[in-house]
C-alpha positions as CSV (number, residue, x, y, z in Angstrom):
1,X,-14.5,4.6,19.0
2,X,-13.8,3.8,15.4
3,X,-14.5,0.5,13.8
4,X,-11.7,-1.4,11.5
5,X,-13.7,-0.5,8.5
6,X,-13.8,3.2,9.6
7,X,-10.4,3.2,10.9
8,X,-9.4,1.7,7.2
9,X,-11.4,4.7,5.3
10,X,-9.7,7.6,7.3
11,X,-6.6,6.2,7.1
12,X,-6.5,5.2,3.2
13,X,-8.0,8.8,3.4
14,X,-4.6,10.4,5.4
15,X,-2.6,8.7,2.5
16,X,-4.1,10.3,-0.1
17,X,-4.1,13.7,1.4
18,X,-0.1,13.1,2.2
19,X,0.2,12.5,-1.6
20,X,1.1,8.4,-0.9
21,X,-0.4,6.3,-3.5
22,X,-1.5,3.2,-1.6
23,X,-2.1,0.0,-3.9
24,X,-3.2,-4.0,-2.9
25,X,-1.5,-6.0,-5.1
26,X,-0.6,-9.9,-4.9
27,X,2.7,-10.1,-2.5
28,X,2.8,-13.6,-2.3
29,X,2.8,-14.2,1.0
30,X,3.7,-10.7,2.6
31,X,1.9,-8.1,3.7
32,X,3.0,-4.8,2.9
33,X,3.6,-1.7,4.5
34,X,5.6,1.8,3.5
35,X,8.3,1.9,0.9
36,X,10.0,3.8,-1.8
37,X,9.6,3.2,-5.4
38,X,11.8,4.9,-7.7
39,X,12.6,8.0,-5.2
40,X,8.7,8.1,-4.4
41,X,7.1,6.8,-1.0
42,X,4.2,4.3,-1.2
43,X,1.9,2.0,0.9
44,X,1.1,-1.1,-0.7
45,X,-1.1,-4.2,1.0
46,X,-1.6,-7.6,0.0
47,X,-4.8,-8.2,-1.3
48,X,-5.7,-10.7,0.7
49,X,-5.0,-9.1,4.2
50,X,-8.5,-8.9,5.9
51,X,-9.5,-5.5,7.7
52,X,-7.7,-5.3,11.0
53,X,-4.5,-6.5,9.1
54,X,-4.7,-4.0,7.0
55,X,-5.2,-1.5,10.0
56,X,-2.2,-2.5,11.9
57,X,0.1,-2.0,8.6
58,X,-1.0,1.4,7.9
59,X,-1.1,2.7,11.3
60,X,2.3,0.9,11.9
61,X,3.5,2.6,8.7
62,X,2.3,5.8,9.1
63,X,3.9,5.9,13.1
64,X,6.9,6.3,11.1
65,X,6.2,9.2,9.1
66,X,6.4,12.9,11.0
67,X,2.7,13.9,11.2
68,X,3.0,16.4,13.9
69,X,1.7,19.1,12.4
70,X,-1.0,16.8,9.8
71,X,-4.7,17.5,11.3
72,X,-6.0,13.6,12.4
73,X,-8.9,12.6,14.1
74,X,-8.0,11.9,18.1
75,X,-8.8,8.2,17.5
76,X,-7.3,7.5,14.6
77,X,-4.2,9.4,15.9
78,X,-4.5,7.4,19.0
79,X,-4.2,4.2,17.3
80,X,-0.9,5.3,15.2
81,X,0.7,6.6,17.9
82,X,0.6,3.2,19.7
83,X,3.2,1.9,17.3
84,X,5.0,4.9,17.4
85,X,5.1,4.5,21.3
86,X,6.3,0.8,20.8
87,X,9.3,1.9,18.3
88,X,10.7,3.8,21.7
């Protein structure tokens, strides 16, 4: 089993090998998550968000995103397809 912190690495590592920049900037209040910036996807966190936040938003983000045939670690896969399971 993973820790947050671990969780975190691997899956700030999965955005960069899926070509998603993924920034923490000051949203004043929100937290984040997947969007598109001029035509381009992009994760982007509030700063603040402690570890497990950030966790949740990626994997929630990410549960979106068609990774069937993207090589992930069982675990880490395990955890993003819980919100994929949830979006059913």
């Amino acid at each position: 089993m993973m820790t947050d912190s671990q969780l975190l690495q691997e899956l700030e590592a999965l955005a960069h090998r899926l070509n998603i920049p993924l920034s923490r900037e000051d949203l004043m209040g929100g937290t984040g998550g997947l969007c598109v910036v001029r035509g381009e996807q992009r994760l982007i966190l509030d700063y603040r968000l402690d570890v497990p936040t950030q966790v949740d938003i990626l994997a929630h983000a990410f549960s979106k995103l068609p990774l069937d045939d993207v090589f992930i670690k069982p675990s880490l896969r395990a955890r993003i397809d819980l919100y994929g399971e949830a979006q059913v």
